[in-house]
C-alpha positions in Angstrom: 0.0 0.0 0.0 1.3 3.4 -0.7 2.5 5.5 2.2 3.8 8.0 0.9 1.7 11.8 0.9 -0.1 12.6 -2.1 -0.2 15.4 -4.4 -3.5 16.3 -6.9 -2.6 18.3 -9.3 -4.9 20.2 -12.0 -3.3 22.3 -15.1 -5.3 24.0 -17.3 -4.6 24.0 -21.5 -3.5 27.4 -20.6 -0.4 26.7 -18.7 1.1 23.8 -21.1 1.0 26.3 -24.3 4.8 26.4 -24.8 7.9 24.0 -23.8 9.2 27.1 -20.7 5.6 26.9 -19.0 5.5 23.1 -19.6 8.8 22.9 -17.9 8.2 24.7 -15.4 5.7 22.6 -14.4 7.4 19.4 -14.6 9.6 21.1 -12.1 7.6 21.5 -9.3 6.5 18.2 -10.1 10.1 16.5 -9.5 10.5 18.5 -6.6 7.6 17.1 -5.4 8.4 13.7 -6.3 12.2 13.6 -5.0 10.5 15.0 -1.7 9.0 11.8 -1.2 5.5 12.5 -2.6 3.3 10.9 -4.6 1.6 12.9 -7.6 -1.5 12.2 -9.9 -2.0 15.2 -12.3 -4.8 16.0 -14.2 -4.9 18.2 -17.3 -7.0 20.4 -19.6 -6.4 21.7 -23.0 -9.2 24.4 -23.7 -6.5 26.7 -26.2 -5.6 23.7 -28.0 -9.0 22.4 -28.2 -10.4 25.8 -29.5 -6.9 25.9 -32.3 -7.6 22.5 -33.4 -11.3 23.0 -33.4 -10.8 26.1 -36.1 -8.4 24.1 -37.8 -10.5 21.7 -39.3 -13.7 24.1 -39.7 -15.8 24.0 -36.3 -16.9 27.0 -34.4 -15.8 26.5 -30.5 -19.3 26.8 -28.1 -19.4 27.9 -24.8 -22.6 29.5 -22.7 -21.5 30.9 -19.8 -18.2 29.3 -20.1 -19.6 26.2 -20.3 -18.3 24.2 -23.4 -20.7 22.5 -25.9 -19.9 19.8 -27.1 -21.2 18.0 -30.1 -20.0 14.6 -31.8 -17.8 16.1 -34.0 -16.2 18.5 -30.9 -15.8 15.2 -29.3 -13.6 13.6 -31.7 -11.3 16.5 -31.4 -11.4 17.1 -28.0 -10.6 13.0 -28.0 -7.6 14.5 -30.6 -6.5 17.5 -28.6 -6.3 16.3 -25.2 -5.4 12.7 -25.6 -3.2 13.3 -28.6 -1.3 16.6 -28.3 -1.4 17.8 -24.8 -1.1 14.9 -23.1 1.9 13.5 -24.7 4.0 16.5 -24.8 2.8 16.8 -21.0 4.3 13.1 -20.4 7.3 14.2 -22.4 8.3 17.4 -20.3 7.6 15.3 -17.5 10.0 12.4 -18.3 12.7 14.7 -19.4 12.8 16.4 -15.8 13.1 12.9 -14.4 9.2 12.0 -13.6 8.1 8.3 -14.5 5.0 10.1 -15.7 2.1 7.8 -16.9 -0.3 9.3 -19.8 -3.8 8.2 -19.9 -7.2 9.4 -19.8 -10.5 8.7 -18.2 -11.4 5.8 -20.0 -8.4 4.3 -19.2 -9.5 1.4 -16.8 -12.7 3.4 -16.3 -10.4 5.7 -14.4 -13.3 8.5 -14.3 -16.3 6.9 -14.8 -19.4 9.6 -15.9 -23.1 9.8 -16.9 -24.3 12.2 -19.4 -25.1 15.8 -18.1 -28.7 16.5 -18.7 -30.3 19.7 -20.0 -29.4 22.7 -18.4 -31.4 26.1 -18.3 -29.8 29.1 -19.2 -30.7 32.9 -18.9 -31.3 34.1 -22.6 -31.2 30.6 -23.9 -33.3 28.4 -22.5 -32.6 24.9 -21.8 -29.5 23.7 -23.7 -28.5 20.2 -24.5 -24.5 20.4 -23.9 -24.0 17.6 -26.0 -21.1 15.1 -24.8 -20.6 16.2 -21.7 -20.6 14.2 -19.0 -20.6 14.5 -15.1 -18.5 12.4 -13.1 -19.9 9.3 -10.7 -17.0 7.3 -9.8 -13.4 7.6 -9.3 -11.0 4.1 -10.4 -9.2 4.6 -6.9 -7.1 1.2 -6.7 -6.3 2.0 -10.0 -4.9 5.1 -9.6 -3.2 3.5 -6.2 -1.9 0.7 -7.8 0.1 3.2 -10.1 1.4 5.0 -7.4 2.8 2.4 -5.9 4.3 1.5 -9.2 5.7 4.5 -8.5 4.5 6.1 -11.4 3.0 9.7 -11.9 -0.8 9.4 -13.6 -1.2 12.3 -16.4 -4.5 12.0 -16.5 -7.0 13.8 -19.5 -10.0 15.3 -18.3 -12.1 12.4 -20.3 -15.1 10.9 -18.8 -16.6 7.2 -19.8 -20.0 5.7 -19.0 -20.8 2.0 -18.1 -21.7 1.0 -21.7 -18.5 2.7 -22.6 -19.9 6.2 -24.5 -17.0 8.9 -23.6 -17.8 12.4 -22.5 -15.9 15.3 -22.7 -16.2 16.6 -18.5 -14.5 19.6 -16.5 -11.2 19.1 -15.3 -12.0 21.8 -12.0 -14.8 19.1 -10.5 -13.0 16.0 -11.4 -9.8 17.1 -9.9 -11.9 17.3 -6.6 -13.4 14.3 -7.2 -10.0 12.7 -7.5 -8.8 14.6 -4.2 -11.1 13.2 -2.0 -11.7 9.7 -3.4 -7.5 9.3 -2.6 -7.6 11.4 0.5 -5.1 13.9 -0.9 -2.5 15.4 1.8 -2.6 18.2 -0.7 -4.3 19.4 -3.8 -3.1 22.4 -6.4 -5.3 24.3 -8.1 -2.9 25.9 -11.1 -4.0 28.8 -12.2 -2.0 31.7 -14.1 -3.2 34.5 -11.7 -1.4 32.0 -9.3 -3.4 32.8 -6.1 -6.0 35.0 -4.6 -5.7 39.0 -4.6 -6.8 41.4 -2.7 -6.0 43.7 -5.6 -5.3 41.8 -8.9 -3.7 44.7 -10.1 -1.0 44.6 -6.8 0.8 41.3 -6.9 1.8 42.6 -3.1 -1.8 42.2 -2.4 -1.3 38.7 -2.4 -3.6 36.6 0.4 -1.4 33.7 1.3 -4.0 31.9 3.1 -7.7 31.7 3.2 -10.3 29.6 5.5 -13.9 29.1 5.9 -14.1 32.2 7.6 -12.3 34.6 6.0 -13.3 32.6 2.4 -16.7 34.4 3.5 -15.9 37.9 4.3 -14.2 37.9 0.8 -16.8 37.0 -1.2 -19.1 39.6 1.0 -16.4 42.2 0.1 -16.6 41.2 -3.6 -12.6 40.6 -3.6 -13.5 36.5 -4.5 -15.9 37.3 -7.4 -17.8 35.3 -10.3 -16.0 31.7 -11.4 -14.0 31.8 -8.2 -16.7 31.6 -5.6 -17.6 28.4 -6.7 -14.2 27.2 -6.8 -13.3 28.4 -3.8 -16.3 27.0 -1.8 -15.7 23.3 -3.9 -12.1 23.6 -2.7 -13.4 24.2 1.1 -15.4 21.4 1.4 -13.4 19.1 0.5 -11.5 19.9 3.8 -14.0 18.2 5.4 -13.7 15.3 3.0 -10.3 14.3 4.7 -7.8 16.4 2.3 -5.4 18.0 3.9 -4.3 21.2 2.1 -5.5 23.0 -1.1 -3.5 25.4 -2.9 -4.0 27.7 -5.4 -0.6 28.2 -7.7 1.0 29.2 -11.0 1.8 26.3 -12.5 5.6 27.3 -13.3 6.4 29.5 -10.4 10.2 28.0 -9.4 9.6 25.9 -6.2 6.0 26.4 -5.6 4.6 23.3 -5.5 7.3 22.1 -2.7 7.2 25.4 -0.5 3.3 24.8 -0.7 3.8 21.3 0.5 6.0 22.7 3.4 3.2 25.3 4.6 5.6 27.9 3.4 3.1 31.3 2.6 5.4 32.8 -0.4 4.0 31.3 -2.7 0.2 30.9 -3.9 -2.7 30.8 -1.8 -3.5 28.2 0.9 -7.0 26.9 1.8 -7.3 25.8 5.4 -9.5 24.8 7.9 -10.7 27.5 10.2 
């Protein structure tokens, strides 16, 4: 059984656009790793799922930042993810000395999923999303037996029902799911803003930590706003799920993801426990 700490790790698309960002990454990833942790990291590709998208003749759909995704958007998000991002993911990895392990959802019904169903929007009504799928089940002796393989799951945010249909799903509530179906000592949240501000504008407004409590008077005082509120919140409770630390980072910040792991406050944003 594995004993050492684990580390959940989401990217976003965003982050893995060039070979200095992706290395970056794969950075704090051996740091982790030679500290004695175990790592899972899940990925997105949203940039290079919009560029491939235009690049063979389809329109990109999102309401409310919510993708749509129809057959055809599935084979290329199947092409995107799978294909380009996760192998020159694996590849950055491996070259900075992690055994990293590609695969996707549907890998050993990693993340299993049912289809979304209809959802209402303002101005739209109620919109079928297509291939989406929301996630019911995480493969968690699978993703234990590869840890203590000692390898590092890359995972792409794919989703794949019981009859085996795959759905494109969102890599911010499977990354959660994933966190508390292993019990994660410690789960990063990249982002390029790389923490929460009290100022976005003042990167010395930087709030290194943030609880229940003061997660509250922040979104009161409008400084945690739109997309992030829901985050935030979906981060919190899974402190009472049984993980131990979430952190909000930039992905290629030099020795974040270790100084997070050490409770060090210069880097990112911590979410605690009151």
């Amino acid at each position: 059984m594995n004993q050492k700490p684990i580390a959940v790790i989401k990217v976003g698309g965003d982050m893995l656009l060039n070979d200095i960002d992706r290395t970056g990454f794969a950075s704090n990833v051996h740091d982790l790793v030679r500290a004695g942790w175990s790592c899972v990291v899940l990925h997105g590709g949203g940039p290079q799922l919009n560029a491939l998208q235009e690049a063979v003749g389809l329109n990109p759909t999102k309401i409310e930042g919510r993708r749509v995704t129809g057959k055809a958007d599935l084979s290329v998000v199947k092409q995107a993810l799978c294909g380009e991002v996760n192998v020159d993911l694996v590849a950055s990895l491996i070259a900075n000395g992690v055994n990293a392990f590609g695969c996707h959802g549907a890998s050993g019904k990693l993340i299993q999923a049912t289809k979304r169903p209809p959802m209402i929007f303002a101005g739209h009504g109620e919109v079928d999303m297509g291939e989406v799928g929301d996630v019911t089940a995480i493969n968690g002796p699978l993703l234990n037996a590869l840890l203590e393989s000692n390898f590092v799951p890359v995972i792409a945010s794919l989703g794949v029902s019981d009859g085996g249909r795959i759905f494109n799903i969102n890599a911010d509530t499977t990354v959660s799911a994933i966190a508390a179906e292993l019990g994660a000592d410690l789960l990063i949240l990249s982002t390029m803003v790389g923490g929460i501000f009290e100022d976005i504008k003042r990167p010395d407004s930087r709030i290194s930590e943030v609880t229940p409590t003061t997660a509250k008077r922040l979104i009161d005082e409008k400084i945690i706003t739109d997309g992030m509120i829901p985050k935030v919140n979906e981060a919190l409770a899974l402190l009472e799920q049984g993980v131990g630390t979430i952190a909000i980072a930039n992905a290629a910040q030099k020795g974040g993801f270790l100084a997070l792991s050490k409770g060090d406050d210069s880097f990112g944003t911590r979410l605690t426990k009151d």
